[in-house]
C-alpha positions, 0 to 999 in steps of 0.5 A, a space after each residue: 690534363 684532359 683535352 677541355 682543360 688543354 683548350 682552355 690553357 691553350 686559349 689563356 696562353 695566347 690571351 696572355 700572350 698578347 696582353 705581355 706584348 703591349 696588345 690589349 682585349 678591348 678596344 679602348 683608347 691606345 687599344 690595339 684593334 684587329 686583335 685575332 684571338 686563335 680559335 680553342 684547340 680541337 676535341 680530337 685529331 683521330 677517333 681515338 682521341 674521342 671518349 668512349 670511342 671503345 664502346 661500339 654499341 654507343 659509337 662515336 668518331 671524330 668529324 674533322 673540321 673543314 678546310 679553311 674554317 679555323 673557328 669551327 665552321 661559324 666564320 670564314 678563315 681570314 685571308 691568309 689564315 691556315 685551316 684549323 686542324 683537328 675536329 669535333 666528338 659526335 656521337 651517333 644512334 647506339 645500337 638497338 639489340 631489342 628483338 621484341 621477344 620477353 624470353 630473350 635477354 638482349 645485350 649489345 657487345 661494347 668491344 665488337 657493337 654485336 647483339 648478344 641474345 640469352 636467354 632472360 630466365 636463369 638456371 641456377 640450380 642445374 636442372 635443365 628447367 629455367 625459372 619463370 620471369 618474376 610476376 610470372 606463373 612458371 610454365 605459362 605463356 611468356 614466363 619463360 621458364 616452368 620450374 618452379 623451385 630453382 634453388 633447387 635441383 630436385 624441383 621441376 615439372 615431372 620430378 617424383 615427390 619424395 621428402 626432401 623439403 621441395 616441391 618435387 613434381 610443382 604440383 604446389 604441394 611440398 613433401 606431400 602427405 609428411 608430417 613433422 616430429 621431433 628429430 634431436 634428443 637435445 639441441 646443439 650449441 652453435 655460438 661461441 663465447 660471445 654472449 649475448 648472441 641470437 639467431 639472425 638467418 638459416 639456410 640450406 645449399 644442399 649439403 649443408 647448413 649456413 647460419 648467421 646470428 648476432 654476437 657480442 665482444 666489445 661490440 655487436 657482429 654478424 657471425 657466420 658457421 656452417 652446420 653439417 647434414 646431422 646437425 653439427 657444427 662444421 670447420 673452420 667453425 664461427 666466423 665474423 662476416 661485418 667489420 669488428 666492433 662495427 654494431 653489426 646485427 640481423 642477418 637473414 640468408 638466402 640460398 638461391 641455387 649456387 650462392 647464398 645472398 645475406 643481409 645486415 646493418 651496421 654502423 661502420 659508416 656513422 649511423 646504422 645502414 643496410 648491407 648486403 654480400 654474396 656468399 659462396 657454398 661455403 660461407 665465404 663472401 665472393 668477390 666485390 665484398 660487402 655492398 651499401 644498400 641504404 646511404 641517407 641520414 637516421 637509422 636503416 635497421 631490421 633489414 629481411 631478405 626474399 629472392 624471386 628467381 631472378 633478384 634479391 629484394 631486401 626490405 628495411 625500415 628506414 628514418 630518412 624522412 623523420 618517422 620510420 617507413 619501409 624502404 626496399 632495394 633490388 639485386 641481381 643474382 651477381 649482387 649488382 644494385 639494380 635502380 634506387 632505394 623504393 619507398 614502400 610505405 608512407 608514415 602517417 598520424 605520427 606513427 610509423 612502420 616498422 619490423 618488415 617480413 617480406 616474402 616473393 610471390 608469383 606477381 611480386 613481393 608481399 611485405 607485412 609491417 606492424 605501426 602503433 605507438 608505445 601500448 598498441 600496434 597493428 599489423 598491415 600488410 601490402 603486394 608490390 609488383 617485381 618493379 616494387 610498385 605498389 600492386 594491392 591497397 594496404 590491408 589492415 589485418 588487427 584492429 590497434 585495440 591490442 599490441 599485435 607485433 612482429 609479423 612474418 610472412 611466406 608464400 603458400 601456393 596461391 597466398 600470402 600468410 601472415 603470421 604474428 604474435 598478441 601482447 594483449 589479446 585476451 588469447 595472447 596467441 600465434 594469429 595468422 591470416 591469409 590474403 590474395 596478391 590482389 589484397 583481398 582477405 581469404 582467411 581473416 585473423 585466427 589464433 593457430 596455438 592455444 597457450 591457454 592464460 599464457 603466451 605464444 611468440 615469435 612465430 616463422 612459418 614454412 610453406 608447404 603448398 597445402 597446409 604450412 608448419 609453424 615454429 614459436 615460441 610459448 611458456 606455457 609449461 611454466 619451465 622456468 621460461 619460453 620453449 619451442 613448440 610446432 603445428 601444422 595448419 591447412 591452407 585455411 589456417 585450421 590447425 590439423 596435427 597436435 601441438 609439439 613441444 620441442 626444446 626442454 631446457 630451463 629458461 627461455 627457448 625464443 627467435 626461432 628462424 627454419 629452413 627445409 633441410 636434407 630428406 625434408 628435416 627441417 633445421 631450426 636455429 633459436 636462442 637460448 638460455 639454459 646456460 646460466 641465463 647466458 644468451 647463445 644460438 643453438 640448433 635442433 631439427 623437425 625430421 619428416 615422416 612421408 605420408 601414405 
C-alpha cells in the first residue's frame, strides 16, 4: 500500500473508531461536540521515504513538521496534545547541467547529481571525424563535426577518393569520374518458397549486404538474408523478423555506421501500424526488440526511413483523421522515440497524401507524396527542419492533368531530387526535378529515360554529389514483360551515359531498391517473375569503373 493510501486508511480508521463508540461527526442533537479528528499520517519520517529521492538531479528531502504543530502547521496543537511526527516531501531546483555550448551534450548524474558534459555529435563509424548537428553544414561554425558521411569509415575531410561508393574526401562528389556497367551475367534468387514476395530495403554495413522483403505462407511477413560481398546469399540464410502471419510488409533499412535501423507495418495489434527495431551487423534485432511507432485509429502504412547523422525519421501515411496525411517520428541512434507522432501534411479537397519517400538534407528532411483521385494524381513535395517543422511552402511539381505516382527522392550535394513515374504522360517516362531546401524549383519536371510509345516505372535513384544514377523499370523491348535499365544524369537532370538494360529474363523485372556496395558496386534487389510467373526477390549488381 503506498503512503497516500496508508493516510486515508489511517484517517478512515479513526473515523470509524469513533462513530462504534457512540461519537458522532456532526454536531446534532445527542451529538458528542469537541470531536478531535487525528491529523492524516505524514508523507515521510526520513528522506528515503520520499519518491525519487534516488535521483540527485531532481533533489527532494523530507522537511519535518514542527513541534507542537499536529495538523501541519495550520492550527496550534491543544494543550496537551503530542507533537505530530514525521513531515512533508519538498522538491527543490533540479539541477542546471546547461554550459550554453551547441557542441556539448549536457547531462546530469541521477545517482551522484554530477553534470556530465559529451560530446553532442556522434562518431559511429570510427573514423576520429564527428558528424555535423543535423540542419548543419559539416565543418562549419557550430556543426560541430565535419565529416560528412558517418556510416562510413572511409569518408572524411582529406580521405583520398577512390571507388568505393563514398564520398572519400567530402568534396560533395562520390566515386568521382565512374561510371556504372553491368557486373552479373544473371541475377540471383534471394527469396525462398514464399511467393508471392518483393523487395522491401537494402543496405550495406561494409562487409555485407542486409535486405529485407515482403513474403508470403499464410500470411504476409517481413523477412530478412544477409548477402555476401560477390552477391550471394549468406547462412543462416532467410529469416522472419515480424510476428508470423502478422500481414507484415515494407521494409526499408539503414545503415548508419555500427547498426542497421528498419522499419514496417504490421497489424499484430488489430489494424495496420508502423514499427521500428534496431539490427546489428548481422541482421539481428538488438535489445528492446520491435518499437510501436503509430498507436491511432485506421491504417499506418507505406512506412520509408532516412538518418541524419544523429536520428532515424520514419515517415508514413496514416488515417487517423479520416483521409490519409503524412505522419513521421524521431529516434535516436539507440532507437529511443524522441517527441510524438508529427503531422506532416494536412488532406484538403477530399483528397489525401499518400506514398511518402523521404530523404535528410544538411537543414533537415525533404519528404515527396503523390495526392489525386482514382484516374490522376500528382506529386508535392516539402522541406521540414530537424525538428520536423515545416521549413519551405509545399511545392506542386505535376500539373494533375495526368497520373504522376510513386516518387522517390535523395539528397544530391545541394538539392533535393525527385524522382517518379507517368501512367499517362503522352511520354509514359521516368520525370525528375530538382528543388532548393528553401523550396525553389531548380530544374522543373524533365523526362530522364526515353521508353518511346512505352512505359518507364518505378524508379530509386542514387546520389553521387555531381551527377546521380537511376534504376527502373521499363517494357520496352517488349520481353514478355518489364526489365531493368540504368542512366546517369548530371545534377541538372540531363542524362549523360546510354541507357542500360540490365535484367533479361521473361516477365516482369519490377521495384527495384539500391545501395552503393563494396568498390563502388552497387547492389540492386528487385522483383522478379521468370520463375513460372512466380513472385520472388532477386539480386544483381552495377560494378564501378573509376574515371580518368
Amino acid at each position: 500500500m503506498g503512503r497516500r493510501a496508508r493516510r486515508k486508511a489511517a484517517l478512515a480508521a479513526a473515523l470509524l473508531g469513533t462513530v462504534l463508540a457512540g461519537g458522532s461527526l456532526s454536531g446534532g442533537c445527542g451529538a458528542r461536540t469537541g470531536l478531535n479528528i487525528p491529523p492524516p499520517a505524514p508523507e515521510c519520517e526520513v528522506d528515503a521515504d520520499c519518491p525519487g529521492v534516488e535521483d540527485l538531479c531532481k533533489p527532494v528531502f523530507c522537511q519535518l513538521f514542527e513541534a507542537g504543530q499536529p495538523d501541519g502547521g495550520a492550527a496550534p496543537s491543544p494543550e496537551g496534545a503530542a507533537p505530530r511526527r514525521g513531515g512533508e516531501c519538498v522538491a527543490l531546483e533540479p539541477v542546471d547541467c546547461d554550459d550554453g555550448d551547441p557542441c556539448t551534450k549536457d547531462t546530469c548524474e541521477s545517482a551522484t547529481g554530477a553534470c556530465i558534459y559529451g560530446p553532442s555529435t556522434l562518431d559511429i563509424d570510427g573514423d576520429g571525424f564527428r558528424a555535423a548537428l543535423p540542419g548543419t553544414i559539416p565543418g562549419e561554425p557550430l556543426s560541430c563535426g565535419d565529416d560528412c558521411d558517418d556510416a562510413s569509415a572511409a569518408a572524411f575531410p582529406g580521405g583520398i577518393e577512390i571507388c568505393d561508393g563514398v564520398d572519400n574526401d567530402c568534396d560533395g562528389t562520390v566515386d568521382n569520374g565512374a561510371r556504372f556497367v553491368p557486373l552479373d551475367t544473371d541475377a540471383t534468387r534471394i527469396s525462398g518458397d514464399i511467393a508471392p514476395a518483393g523487395a522491401g530495403g537494402l543496405a550495406w554495413s561494409g562487409t555485407s549486404y542486409a535486405s529485407l522483403y515482403t513474403g508470403t505462407t499464410q500470411g504476409f511477413n517481413v523477412y530478412r538474408s544477409m548477402i555476401s560481398v560477390d552477391g550471394q546469399p549468406l547462412a543462416p540464410g532467410e529469416e522472419v523478423i515480424t510476428p508470423k502471419n502478422g500481414d507484415a510488409s515494407g521494409g526499408p533499412i539503414v545503415w548508419v555506421g555500427d547498426r542497421y535501423g528498419a522499419a514496417w507495418q504490421d497489424r499484430r495489434d488489430g489494424d495496420y501500424e508502423v514499427y521500428f527495431s534496431l539490427l546489428d551487423e548481422d541482421g539481428q534485432k538488438v535489445e528492446g526488440g520491435d518499437r510501436r511507432l503509430s498507436k491511432a485509429p485506421g491504417f499506418s502504412v507505406n512506412v520509408t526511413l532516412t538518418w541524419n547523422d544523429a536520428e532515424f525519421i520514419p515517415v508514413w501515411q496514416d488515417e487517423r483523421n479520416g483521409l490519409f496525411d503524412l505522419f513521421a517520428q524521431r529516434i535516436d541512434i539507440d532507437g529511443n522515440l524522441i517527441g510524438d507522432n508529427v503531422q506532416l501534411t494536412e488532406a484538403s479537397n477530399g483528397l489525401g497524401n499518400e506514398a511518402p519517400s523521404a530523404a535528410a538534407g544538411q537543414g533537415g528532411i525533404g519528404v515527396a507524396w503523390s495526392t489525386g483521385d482514382a484516374a490522376t494524381h500528382f506529386i508535392q513535395f516539402r522541406t521540414f527542419t530537424a525538428e520536423l517543422d515545416p521549413r519551405s511552402e509545399i511545392v506542386t511539381l505535376t500539373t494533375g492533368e495526368t497520373d504522376a505516382v510513386y516518387p522517390t527522392v535523395v539528397w544530391n550535394r545541394d538539392r533535393y531530387v525527385i524522382a517518379w513515374f507517368d501512367k499517362s504522360a503522352s511520354l509514359k517516362a521516368i520525370y525528375a526535378a530538382a528543388v532548393s531546401e528553401d523550396g525553389q524549383i531548380l530544374t522543373p519536371p524533365t523526362p530522364i529515360s526515353d521508353p518511346g510509345p512505352f512505359r518507364s516505372r518505378y524508379p530509386f535513384l542514387r546520389p553521387l554529389g555531381d551527377r546521380l544514377l537511376a534504376i527502373y523499370s521499363d517494357d520496352r523491348d517488349q520481353n514478355d514483360g518489364y526489365e531493368l535499365y540504368a542512366v546517369t544524369v548530371n545534377a541538372d537532370l540531363v542524362p549523360i551515359s546510354a541507357e542500360q538494360r540490365l535484367t533479361f529474363a521473361p516477365r516482369d523485372s519490377i521495384g527495384p531498391v539500391a545501395t552503393f556496395g563494396p568498390e563502388g558496386d552497387v547492389g540492386i534487389l528487385f522483383r522478379d517473375d521468370r520463375e513460372g510467373g512466380e513472385h520472388h526477390v532477386f539480386f544483381t549488381r552495377l560494378g564501378c569503373i573509376a574515371g580518368d
